[in-house]
C-alpha positions, 0 to 999 in steps of 0.5 A: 170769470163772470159772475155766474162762474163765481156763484157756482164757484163759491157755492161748491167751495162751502159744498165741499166743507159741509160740516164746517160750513154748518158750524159757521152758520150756526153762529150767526143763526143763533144770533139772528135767531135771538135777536128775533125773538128778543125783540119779538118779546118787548114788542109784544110785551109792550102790545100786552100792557097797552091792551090791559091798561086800556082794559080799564076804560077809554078816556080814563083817570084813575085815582088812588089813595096817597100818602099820610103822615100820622102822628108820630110824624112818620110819612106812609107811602101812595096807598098805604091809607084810606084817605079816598072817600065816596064823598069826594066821588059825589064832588067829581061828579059836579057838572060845575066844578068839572064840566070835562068830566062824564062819569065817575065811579068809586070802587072798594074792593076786597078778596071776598069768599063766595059760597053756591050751595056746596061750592066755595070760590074766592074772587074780588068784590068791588062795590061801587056805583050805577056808573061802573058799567059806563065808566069802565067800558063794560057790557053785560052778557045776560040780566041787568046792573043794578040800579038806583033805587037799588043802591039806594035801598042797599040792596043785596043784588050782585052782578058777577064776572062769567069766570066766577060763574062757571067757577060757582056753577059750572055756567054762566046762565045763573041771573037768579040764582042765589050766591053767599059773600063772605056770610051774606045772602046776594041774589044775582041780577046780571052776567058781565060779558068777557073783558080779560085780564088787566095787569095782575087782575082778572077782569071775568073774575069779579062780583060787583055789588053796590057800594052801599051796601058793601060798605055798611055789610061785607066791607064795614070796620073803622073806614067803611066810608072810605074806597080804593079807587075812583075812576074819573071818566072824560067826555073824550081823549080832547078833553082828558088834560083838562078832566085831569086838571079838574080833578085835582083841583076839586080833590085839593079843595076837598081835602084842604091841600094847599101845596102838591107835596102835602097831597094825600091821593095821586092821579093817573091817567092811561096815556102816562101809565101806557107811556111809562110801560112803554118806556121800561119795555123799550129799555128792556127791549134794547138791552136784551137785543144788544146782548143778543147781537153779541153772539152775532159778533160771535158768528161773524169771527166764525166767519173770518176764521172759517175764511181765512182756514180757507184761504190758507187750505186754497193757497195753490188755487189762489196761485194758479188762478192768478198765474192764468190771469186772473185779477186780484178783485175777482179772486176778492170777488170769490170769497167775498162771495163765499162769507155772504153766501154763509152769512145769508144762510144763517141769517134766513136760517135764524129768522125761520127759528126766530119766527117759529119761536114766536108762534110757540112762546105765547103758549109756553110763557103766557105772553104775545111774542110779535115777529116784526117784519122790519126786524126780520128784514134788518136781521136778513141784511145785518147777516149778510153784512156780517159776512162781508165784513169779516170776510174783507179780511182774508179775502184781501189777504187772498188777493194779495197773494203773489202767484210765484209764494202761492204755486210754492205753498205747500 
């Protein structure tokens, strides 16, 4: 029997037991389709927080307040005091000290209630310098940034993201109008272009205001000089080790810190925060696919039951078949064959599930799904191999059938 013979054979053997052949195939079909769309899910989660943290800046340190110990001698946790001041921006900024080191620009922000005419929205108000724009890669869609001689004026300008625009006015052409900040009449002088969400943040969800005058009108109170975060741009990615470097030396010198484990501020780059995301992701991602494969090992002692049921129903065929002469290895062949047949049809059956999967996910749960054109291909030759190898088993089970015990079978 050649090999064509054989196709025809094994395919008309599955034919003839649909509905079980379908049950077998289900097995591995929900397999390949999980693990799909597991690793579907920690590509594209993994693609999300690299596009948000990058979001951020280009060539970007960030840092944030640190720990401190107050005088019951109770130590507080990274960001727990407000142990950044603007100051220590106006000493990052110093082409001497940190000559790797572009821009810098200080932010405190706080959840601030805006008011237009009848309208109320509550959003972020950061205040913080002329660099901003510079410093975290925005542009503006209409109006200007405030400028110097604004900031040092502590002027009531307010430059604004396009959601909270639409969300005060219903458009985004309002450089002019008037907007209230928690009691305080601002006038907006610009438009940010869109920019999306950075982690848990809002990016198009902002108003900027000059740090100055956040300190001493909207944001006051007993550490009105200080600021959440200072982002420290590099010149460029060659130099960011080194703009990191300079960064805690001078903040050390700054702040009198003589010994790492005394440090009040910690910083942080994207590379590291990018790495560490990806990290967990990579973990995560393995864990849910070696779960995911443990209902392909499920579908693949479908297989073997599914073949030896059949082995043990064919029992006469398998002896007539020998008796006119044919070889142990062609009836090896045969079911072989068959167990491939049914491990490829619930693998190409699982991908086109998984793949559809990930085309409907992103709308359900707000999250990239990727389909990998490697794992599809992998999944495609995992299920055949699945069939193979819990199809040795009967299959050699068939082939060592003595044609005298198998005629005799009832």
């Amino acid at each position: 029997m050649n090999w064509s013979e054989t196709l025809a054979t094994s395919w008309h053997a599955i034919r003839s037991h649909t509905l079980r052949s379908l049950l077998t195939v289900l097995g591995i079909l929900v397999g390949i389709a999980a693990v799909v769309v597991t690793v579907g899910l920690g590509l594209g989660t993994q693609k999300d927080v690299s596009a948000q943290i990058s979001a951020l800046g280009s060539n970007l340190l960030i840092v944030s307040p640190g720990s401190s110990t107050d005088s019951s001698g109770i130590r507080g946790g990274f960001g727990s005091a407000a142990t950044l001041k603007a100051t220590d921006a106006e000493a990052l900024e110093s082409s001497i000290a940190a000559p790797d080191v572009a821009a810098v620009a200080p932010e405190k922000s706080s959840s601030l209630s805006l008011a237009a005419g009848t309208t109320n929205w509550t959003t972020t108000v950061t205040g913080t310098t002329t660099s901003w724009p510079k410093v975290r890669s925005r542009t503006l869609a209409t109006g200007s940034f405030f400028t110097s001689a604004q900031y040092d004026d502590e002027a009531h300008v307010a430059v604004i993201g396009p959601e909270t625009a639409t969300e005060l006015f219903g458009t985004t052409a309002v450089v002019g109008q008037s907007v209230t900040i928690d009691g305080t009449d601002f006038q907006i002088i610009g438009v940010l272009a869109p920019a999306g969400s950075s982690s848990s943040t809002n990016l198009d969800d902002v108003a900027i205001i000059p740090l100055s005058t956040a300190a001493d009108t909207v944001m006051g109170g007993t550490n009105a000089d200080s600021v959440s975060t200072i982002y420290v741009k590099a010149a460029s990615d060659a130099v960011l080790s080194a703009a990191y470097q300079e960064t805690t030396t001078i903040l050390d010198n700054v702040h009198g810190i003589t010994t790492a484990s005394a440090a009040d501020f910690t910083v942080s780059s994207q590379d590291a925060l990018v790495d560490t995301a990806t990290s967990i992701y990579r973990t995560l991602t393995v864990l849910l696919t070696g779960i995911a494969a443990l209902s392909l090992l499920v579908g693949g002692i479908g297989v073997m039951n599914i073949m030896l049921v059949s082995v043990t129903e064919r029992t006469r065929e398998i002896g007539l078949r020998k008796a006119l002469g044919a070889p142990p290895g062609a009836i090896r062949r045969q079911f072989l064959i068959e167990a491939a047949i049914l491990g490829l049809g619930g693998g190409v059956l699982g991908v086109v599930v998984g793949v559809a999967a990930t085309w409907v996910l992103p709308s359900l749960i707000g999250s990239s799904v990727i389909a990998s054109a490697p794992t599809v291909v992998l999944a495609l030759v995992v299920a055949v191999a699945i069939g193979l190898v819990f199809g040795v088993y009967p299959t050699t089970r068939a082939a060592r059938l003595t044609p005298i015990d198998a005629l005799r079978s009832e």
